[in-house]
PDB file of N, H, CA, C and O in Angstrom:
ATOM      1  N   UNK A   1       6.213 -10.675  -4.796  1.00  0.00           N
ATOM      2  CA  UNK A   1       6.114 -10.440  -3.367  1.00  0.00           C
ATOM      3  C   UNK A   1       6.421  -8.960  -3.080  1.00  0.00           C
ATOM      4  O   UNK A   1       7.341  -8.265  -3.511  1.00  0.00           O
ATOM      5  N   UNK A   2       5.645  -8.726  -2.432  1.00  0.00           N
ATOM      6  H   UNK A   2       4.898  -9.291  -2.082  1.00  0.00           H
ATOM      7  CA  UNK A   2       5.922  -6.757  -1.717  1.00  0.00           C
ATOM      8  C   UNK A   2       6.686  -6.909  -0.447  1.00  0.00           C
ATOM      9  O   UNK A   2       6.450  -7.555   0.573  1.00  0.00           O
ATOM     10  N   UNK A   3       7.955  -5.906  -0.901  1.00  0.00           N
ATOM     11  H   UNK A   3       8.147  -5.381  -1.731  1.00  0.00           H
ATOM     12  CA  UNK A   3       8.906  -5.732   0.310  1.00  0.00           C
ATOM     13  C   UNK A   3       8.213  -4.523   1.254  1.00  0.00           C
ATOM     14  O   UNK A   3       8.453  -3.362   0.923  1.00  0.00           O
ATOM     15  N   UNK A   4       7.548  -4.719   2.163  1.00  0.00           N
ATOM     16  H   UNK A   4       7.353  -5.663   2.431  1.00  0.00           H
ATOM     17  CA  UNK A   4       6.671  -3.461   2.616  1.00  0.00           C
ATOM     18  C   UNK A   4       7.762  -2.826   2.922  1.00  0.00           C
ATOM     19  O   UNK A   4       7.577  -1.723   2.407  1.00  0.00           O
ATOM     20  N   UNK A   5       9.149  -2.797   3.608  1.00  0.00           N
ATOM     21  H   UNK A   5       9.299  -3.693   4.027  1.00  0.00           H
ATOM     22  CA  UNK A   5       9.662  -1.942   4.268  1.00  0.00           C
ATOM     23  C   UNK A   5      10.486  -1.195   3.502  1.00  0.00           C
ATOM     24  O   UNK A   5      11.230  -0.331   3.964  1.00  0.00           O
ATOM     25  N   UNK A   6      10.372  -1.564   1.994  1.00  0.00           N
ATOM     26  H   UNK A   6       9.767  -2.267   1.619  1.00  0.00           H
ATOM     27  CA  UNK A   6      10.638  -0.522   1.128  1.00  0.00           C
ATOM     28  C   UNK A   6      10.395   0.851   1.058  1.00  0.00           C
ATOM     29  O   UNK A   6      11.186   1.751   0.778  1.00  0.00           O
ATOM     30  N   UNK A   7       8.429   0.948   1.533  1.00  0.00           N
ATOM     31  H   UNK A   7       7.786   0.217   1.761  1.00  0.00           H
ATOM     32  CA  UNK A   7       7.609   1.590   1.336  1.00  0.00           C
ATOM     33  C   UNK A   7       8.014   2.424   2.514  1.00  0.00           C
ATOM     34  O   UNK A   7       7.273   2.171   3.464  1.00  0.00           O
ATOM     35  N   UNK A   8       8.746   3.152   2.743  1.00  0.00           N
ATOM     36  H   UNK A   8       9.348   3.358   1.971  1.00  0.00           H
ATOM     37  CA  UNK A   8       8.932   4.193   3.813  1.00  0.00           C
ATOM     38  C   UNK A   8       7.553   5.479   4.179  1.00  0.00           C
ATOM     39  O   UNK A   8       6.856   5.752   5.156  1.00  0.00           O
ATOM     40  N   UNK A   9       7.704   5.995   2.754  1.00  0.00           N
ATOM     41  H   UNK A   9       8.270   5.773   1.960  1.00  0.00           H
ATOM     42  CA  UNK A   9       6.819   7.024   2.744  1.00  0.00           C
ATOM     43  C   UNK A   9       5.101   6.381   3.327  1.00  0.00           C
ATOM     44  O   UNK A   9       4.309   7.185   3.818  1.00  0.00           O
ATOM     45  N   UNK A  10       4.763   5.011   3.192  1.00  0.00           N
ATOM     46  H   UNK A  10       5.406   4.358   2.794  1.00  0.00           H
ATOM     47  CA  UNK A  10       3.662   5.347   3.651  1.00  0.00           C
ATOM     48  C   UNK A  10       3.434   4.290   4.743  1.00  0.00           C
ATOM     49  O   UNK A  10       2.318   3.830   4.981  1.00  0.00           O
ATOM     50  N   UNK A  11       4.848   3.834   5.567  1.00  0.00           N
ATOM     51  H   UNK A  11       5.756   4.207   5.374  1.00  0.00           H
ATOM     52  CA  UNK A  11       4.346   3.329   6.894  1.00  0.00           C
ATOM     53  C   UNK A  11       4.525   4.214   7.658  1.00  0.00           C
ATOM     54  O   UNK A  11       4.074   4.077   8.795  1.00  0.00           O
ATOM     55  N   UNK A  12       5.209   5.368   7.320  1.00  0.00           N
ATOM     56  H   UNK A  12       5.575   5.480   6.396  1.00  0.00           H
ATOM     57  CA  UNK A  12       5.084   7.072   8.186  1.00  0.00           C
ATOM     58  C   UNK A  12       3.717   7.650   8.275  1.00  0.00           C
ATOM     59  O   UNK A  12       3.345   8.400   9.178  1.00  0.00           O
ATOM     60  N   UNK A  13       2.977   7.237   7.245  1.00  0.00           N
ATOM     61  H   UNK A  13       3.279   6.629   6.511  1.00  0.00           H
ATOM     62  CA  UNK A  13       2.087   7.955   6.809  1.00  0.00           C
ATOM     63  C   UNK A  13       0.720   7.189   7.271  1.00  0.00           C
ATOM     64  O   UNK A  13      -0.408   7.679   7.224  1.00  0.00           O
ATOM     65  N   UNK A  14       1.012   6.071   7.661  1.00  0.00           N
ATOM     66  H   UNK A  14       1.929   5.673   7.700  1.00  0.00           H
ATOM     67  CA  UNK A  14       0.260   5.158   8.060  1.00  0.00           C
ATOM     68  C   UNK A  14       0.675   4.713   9.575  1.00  0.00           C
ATOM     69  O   UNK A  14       0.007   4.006  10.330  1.00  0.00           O
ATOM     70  N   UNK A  15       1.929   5.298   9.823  1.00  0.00           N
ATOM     71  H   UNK A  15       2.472   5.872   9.209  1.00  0.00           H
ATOM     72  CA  UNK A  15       1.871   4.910  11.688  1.00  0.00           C
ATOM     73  C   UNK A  15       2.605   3.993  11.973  1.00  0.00           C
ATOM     74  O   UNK A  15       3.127   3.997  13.088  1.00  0.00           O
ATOM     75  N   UNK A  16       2.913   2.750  10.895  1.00  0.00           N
ATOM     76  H   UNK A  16       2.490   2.747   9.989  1.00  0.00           H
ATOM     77  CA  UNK A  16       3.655   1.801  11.578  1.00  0.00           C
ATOM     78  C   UNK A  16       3.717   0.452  10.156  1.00  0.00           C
ATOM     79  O   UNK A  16       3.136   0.582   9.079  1.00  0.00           O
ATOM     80  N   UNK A  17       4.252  -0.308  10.412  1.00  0.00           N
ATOM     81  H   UNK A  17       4.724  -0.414  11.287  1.00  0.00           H
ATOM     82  CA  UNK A  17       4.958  -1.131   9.431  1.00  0.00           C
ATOM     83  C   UNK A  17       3.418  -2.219   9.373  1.00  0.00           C
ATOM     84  O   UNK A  17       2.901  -2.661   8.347  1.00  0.00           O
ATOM     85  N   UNK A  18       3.017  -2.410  10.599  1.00  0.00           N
ATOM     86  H   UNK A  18       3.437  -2.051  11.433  1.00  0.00           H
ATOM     87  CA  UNK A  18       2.212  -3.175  10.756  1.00  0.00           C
ATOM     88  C   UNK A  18       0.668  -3.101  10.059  1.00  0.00           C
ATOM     89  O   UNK A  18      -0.090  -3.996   9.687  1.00  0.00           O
ATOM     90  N   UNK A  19       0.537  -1.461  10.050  1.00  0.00           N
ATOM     91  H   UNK A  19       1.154  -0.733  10.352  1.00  0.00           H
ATOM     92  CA  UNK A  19      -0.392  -1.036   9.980  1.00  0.00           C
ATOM     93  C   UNK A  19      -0.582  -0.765   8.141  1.00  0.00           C
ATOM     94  O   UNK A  19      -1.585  -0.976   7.460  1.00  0.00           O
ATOM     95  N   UNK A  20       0.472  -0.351   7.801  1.00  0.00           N
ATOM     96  H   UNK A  20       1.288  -0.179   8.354  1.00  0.00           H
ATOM     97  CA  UNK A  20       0.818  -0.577   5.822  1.00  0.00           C
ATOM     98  C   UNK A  20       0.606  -1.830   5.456  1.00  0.00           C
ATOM     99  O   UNK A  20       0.303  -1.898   4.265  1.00  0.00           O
ATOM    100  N   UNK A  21       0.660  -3.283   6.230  1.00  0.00           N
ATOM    101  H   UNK A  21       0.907  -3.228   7.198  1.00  0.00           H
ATOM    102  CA  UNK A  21       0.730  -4.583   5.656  1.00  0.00           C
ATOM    103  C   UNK A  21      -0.692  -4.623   5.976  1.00  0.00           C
ATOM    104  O   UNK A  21      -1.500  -5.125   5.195  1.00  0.00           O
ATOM    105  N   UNK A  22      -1.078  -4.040   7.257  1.00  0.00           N
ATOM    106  H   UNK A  22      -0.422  -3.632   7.892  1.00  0.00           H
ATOM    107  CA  UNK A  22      -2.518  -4.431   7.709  1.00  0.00           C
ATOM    108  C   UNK A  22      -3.653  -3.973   6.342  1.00  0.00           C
ATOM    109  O   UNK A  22      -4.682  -4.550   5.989  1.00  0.00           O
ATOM    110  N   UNK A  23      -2.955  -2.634   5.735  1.00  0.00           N
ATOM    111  H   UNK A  23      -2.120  -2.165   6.021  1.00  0.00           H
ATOM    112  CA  UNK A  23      -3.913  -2.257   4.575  1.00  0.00           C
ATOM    113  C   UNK A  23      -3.581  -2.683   3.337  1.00  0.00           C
ATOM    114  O   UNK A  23      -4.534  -2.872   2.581  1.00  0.00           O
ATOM    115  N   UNK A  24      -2.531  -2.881   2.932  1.00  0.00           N
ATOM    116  H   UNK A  24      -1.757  -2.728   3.547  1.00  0.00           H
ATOM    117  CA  UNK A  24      -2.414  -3.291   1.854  1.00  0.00           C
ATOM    118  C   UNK A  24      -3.146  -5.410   2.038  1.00  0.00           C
ATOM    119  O   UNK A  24      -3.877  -5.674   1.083  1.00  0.00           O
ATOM    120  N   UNK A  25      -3.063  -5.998   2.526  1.00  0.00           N
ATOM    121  H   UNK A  25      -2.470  -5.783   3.302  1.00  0.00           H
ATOM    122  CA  UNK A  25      -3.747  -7.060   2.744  1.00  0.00           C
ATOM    123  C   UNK A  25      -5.245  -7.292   2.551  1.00  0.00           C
ATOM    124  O   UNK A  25      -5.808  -8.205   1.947  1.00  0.00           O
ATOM    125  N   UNK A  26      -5.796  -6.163   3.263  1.00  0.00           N
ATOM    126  H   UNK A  26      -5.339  -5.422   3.754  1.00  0.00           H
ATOM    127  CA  UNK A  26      -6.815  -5.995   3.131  1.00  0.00           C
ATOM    128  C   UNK A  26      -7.483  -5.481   2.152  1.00  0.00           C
ATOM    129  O   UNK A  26      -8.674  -5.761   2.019  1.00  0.00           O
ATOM    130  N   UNK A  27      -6.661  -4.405   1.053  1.00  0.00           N
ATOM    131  H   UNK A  27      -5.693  -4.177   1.161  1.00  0.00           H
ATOM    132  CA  UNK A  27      -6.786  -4.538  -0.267  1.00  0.00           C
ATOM    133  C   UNK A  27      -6.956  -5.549  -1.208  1.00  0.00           C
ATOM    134  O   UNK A  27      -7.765  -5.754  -2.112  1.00  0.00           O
ATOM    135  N   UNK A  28      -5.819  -6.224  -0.687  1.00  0.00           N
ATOM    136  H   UNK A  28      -5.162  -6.057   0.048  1.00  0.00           H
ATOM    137  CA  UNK A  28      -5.377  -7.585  -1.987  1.00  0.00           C
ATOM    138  C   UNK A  28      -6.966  -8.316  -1.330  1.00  0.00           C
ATOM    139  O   UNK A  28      -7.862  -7.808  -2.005  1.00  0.00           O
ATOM    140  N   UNK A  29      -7.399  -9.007  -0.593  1.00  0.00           N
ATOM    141  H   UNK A  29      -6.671  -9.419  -0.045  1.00  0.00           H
ATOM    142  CA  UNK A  29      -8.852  -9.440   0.053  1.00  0.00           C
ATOM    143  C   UNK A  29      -9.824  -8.956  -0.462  1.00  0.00           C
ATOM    144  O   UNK A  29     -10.620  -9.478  -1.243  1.00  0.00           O
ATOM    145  N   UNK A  30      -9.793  -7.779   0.019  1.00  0.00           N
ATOM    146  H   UNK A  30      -9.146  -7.355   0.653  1.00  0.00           H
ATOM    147  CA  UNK A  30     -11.323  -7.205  -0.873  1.00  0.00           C
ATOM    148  C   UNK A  30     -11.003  -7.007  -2.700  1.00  0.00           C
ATOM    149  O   UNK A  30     -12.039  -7.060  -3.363  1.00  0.00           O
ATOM    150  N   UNK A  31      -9.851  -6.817  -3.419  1.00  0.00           N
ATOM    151  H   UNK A  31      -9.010  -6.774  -2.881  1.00  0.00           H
ATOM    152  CA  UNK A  31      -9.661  -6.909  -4.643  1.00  0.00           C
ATOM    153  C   UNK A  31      -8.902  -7.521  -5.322  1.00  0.00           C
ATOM    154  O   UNK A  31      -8.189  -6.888  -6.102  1.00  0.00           O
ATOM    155  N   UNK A  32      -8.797  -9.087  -5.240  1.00  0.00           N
ATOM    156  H   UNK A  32      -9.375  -9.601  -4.607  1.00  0.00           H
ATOM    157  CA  UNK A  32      -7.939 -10.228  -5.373  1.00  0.00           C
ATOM    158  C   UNK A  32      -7.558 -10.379  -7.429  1.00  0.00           C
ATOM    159  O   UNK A  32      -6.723 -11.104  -7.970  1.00  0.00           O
ATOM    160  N   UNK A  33      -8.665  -9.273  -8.165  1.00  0.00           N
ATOM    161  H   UNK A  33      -9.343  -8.685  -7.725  1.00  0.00           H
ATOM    162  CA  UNK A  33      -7.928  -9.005  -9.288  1.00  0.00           C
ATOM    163  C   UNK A  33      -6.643  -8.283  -9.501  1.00  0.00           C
ATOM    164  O   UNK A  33      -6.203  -8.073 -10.631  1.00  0.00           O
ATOM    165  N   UNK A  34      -5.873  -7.798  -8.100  1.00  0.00           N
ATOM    166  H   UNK A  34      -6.230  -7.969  -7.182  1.00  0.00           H
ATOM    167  CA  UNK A  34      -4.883  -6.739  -8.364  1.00  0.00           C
ATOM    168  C   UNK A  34      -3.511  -7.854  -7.951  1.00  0.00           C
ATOM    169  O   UNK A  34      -3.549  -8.535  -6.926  1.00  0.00           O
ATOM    170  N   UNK A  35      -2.539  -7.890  -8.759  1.00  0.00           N
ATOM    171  H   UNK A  35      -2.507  -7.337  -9.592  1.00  0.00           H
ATOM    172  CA  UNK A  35      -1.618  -8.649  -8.715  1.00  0.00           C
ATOM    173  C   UNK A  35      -0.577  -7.972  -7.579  1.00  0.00           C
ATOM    174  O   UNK A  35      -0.829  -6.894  -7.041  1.00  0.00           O
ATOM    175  N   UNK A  36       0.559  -8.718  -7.310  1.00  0.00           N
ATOM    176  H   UNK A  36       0.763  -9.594  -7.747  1.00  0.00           H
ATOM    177  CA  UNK A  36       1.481  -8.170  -6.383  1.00  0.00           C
ATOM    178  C   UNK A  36       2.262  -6.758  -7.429  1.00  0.00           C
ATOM    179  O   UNK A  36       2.134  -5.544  -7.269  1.00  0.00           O
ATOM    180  N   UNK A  37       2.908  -7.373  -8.281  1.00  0.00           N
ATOM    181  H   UNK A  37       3.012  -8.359  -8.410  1.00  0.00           H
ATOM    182  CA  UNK A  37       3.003  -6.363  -9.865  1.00  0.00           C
ATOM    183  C   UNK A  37       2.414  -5.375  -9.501  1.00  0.00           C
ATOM    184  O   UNK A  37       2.995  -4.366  -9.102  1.00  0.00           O
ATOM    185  N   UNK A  38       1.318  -5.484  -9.568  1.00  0.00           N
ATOM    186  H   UNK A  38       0.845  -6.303  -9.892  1.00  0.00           H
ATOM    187  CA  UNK A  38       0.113  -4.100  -9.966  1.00  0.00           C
ATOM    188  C   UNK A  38       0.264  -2.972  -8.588  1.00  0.00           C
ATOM    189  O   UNK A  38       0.326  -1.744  -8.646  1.00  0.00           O
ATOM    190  N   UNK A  39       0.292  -3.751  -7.519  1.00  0.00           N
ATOM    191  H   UNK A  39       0.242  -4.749  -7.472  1.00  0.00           H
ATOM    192  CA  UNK A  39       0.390  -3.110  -6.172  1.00  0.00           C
ATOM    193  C   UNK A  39       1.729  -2.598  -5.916  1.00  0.00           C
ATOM    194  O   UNK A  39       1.736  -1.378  -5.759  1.00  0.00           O
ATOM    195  N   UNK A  40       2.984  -3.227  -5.819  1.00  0.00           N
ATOM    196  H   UNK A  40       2.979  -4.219  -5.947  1.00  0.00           H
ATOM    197  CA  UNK A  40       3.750  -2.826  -6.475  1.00  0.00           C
ATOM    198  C   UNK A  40       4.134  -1.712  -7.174  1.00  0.00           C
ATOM    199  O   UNK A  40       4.795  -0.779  -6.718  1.00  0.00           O
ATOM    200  N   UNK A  41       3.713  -1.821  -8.280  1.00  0.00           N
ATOM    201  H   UNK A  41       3.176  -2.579  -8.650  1.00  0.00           H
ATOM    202  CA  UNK A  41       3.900  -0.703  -9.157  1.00  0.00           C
ATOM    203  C   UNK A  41       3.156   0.280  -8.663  1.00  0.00           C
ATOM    204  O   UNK A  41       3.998   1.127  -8.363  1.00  0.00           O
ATOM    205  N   UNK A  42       1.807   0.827  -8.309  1.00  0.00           N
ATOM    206  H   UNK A  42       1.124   0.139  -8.552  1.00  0.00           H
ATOM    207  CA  UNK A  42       1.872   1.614  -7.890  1.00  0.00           C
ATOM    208  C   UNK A  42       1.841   2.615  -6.758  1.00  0.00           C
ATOM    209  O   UNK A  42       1.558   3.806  -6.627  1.00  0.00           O
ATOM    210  N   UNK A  43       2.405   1.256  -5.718  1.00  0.00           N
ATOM    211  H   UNK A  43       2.635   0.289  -5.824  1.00  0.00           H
ATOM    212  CA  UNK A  43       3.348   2.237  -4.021  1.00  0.00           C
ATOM    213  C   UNK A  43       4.503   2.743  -4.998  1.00  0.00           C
ATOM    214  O   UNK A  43       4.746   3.912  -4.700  1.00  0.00           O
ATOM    215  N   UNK A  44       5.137   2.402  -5.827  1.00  0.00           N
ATOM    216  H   UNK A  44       4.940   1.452  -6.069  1.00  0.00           H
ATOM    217  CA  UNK A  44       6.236   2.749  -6.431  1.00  0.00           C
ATOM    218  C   UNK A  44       6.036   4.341  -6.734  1.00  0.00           C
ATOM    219  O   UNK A  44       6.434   5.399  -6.247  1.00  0.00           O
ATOM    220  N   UNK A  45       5.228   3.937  -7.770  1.00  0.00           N
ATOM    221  H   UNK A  45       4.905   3.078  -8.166  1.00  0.00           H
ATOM    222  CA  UNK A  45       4.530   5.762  -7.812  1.00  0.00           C
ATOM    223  C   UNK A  45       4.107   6.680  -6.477  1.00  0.00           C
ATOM    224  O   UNK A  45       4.594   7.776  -6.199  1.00  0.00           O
ATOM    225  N   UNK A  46       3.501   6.258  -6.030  1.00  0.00           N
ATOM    226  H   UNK A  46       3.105   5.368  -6.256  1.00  0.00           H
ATOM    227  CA  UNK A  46       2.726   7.411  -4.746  1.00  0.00           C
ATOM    228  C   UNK A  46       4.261   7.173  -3.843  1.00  0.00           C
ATOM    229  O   UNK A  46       4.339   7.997  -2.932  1.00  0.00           O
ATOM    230  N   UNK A  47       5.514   6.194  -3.917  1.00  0.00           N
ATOM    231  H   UNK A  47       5.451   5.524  -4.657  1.00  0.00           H
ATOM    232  CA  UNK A  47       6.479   6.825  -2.629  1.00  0.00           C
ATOM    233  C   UNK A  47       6.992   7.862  -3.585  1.00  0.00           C
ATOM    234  O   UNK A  47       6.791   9.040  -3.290  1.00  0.00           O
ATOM    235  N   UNK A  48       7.668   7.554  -4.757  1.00  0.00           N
ATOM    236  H   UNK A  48       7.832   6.597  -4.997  1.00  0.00           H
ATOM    237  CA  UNK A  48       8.182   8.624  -5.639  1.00  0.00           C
ATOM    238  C   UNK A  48       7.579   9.958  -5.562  1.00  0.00           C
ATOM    239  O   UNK A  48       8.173  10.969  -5.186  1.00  0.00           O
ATOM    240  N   UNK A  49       6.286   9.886  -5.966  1.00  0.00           N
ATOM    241  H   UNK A  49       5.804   9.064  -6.271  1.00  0.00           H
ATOM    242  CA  UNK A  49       5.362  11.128  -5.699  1.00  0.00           C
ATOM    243  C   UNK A  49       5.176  11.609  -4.550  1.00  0.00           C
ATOM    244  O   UNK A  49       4.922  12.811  -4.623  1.00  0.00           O
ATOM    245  N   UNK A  50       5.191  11.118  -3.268  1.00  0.00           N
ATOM    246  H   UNK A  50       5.397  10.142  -3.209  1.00  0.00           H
ATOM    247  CA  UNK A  50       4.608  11.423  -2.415  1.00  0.00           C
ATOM    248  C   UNK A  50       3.248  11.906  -2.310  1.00  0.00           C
ATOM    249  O   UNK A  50       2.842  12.977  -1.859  1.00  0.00           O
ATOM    250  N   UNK A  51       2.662  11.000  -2.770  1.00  0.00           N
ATOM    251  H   UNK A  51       2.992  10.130  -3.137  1.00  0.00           H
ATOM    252  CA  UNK A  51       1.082  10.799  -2.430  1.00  0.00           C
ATOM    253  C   UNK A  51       0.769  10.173  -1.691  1.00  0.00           C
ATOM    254  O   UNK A  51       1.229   9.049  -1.492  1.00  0.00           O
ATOM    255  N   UNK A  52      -0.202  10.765  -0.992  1.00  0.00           N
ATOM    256  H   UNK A  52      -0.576  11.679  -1.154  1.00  0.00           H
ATOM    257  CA  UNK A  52      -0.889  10.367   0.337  1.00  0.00           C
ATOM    258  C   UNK A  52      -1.604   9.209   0.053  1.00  0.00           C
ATOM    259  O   UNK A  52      -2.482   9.036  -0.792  1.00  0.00           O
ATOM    260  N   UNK A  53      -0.958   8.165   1.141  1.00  0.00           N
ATOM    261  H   UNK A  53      -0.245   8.306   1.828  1.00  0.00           H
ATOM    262  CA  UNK A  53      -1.638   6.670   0.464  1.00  0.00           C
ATOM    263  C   UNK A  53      -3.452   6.535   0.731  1.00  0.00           C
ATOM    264  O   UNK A  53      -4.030   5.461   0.896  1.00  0.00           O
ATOM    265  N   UNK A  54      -3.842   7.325   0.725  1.00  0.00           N
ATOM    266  H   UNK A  54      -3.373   8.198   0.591  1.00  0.00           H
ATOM    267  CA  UNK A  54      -5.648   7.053   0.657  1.00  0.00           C
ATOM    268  C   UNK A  54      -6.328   6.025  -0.079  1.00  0.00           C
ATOM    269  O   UNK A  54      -7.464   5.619   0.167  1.00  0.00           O
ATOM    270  N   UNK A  55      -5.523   5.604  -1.051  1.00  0.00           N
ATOM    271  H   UNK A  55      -4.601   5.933  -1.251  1.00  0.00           H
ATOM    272  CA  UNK A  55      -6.174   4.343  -2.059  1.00  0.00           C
ATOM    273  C   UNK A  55      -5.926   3.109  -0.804  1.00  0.00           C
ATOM    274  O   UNK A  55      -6.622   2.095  -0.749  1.00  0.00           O
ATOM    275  N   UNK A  56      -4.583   3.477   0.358  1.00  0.00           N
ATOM    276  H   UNK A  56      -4.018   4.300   0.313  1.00  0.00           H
ATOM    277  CA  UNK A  56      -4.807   1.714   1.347  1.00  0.00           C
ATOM    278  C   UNK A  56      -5.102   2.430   2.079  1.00  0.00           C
ATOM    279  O   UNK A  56      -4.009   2.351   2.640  1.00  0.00           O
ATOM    280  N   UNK A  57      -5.718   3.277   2.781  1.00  0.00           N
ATOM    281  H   UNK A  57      -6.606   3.341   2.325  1.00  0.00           H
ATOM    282  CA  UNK A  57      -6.379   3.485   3.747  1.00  0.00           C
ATOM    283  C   UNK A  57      -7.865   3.086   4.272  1.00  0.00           C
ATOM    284  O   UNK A  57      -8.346   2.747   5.353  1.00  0.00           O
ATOM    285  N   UNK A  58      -8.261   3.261   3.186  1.00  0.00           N
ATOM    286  H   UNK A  58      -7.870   3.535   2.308  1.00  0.00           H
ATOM    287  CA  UNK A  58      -9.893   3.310   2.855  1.00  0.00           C
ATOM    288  C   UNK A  58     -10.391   2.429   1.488  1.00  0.00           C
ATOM    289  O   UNK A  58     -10.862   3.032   0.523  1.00  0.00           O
ATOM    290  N   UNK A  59     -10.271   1.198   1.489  1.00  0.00           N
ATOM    291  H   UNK A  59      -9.889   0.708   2.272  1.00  0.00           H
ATOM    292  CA  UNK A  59     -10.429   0.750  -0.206  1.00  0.00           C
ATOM    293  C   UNK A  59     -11.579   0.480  -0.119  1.00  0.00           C
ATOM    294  O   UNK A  59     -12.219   0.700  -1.147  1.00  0.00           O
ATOM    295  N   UNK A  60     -12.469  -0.170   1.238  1.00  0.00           N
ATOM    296  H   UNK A  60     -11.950  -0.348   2.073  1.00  0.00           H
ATOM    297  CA  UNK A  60     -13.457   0.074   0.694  1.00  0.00           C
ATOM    298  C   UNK A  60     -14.582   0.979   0.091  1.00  0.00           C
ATOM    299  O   UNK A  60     -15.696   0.744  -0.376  1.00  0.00           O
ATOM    300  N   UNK A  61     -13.994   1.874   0.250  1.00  0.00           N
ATOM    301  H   UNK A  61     -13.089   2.064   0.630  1.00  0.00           H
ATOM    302  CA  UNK A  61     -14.540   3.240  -0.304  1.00  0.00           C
ATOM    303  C   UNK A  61     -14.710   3.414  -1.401  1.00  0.00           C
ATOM    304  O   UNK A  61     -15.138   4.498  -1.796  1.00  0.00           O
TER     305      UNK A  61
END
C-alpha cells in the first residue's frame, strides 16, 4: 500500500494531496503491470532526488 502523504515533494509539486493520488491511480489503471513495490520504490527515488514527478503527471505519454 502507498502512504501518499509520505510523498511530500510531489504533492507540492503537484498542488495537492488529492491531485498525487489522482495521478498515481491513474497510473496504476492505465499500467496495472506496476506493483505498489515498484511505485513505491520509485517516488522513493524522485522524493530523495528531487525529481520532477513528470512520469505521474503525464503517463499517458
Amino acid at each position: 500500500m502507498i502512504d501518499y502523504e509520505k510523498y511530500v515533494w510531489h504533492i507540492k509539486a503537484l498542488g495537492s494531496l488529492e491531485e498525487f493520488k489522482e495521478s498515481v491511480e491513474l497510473w496504476k489503471e492505465l499500467f496495472p503491470d506496476f506493483s505498489d513495490e515498484e511505485i513505491v520504490k520509485i517516488l522513493d527515488e524522485e522524493q530523495e532526488l528531487k525529481i520532477g514527478p513528470a512520469f505521474w503527471c503525464r503517463p499517458w505519454n
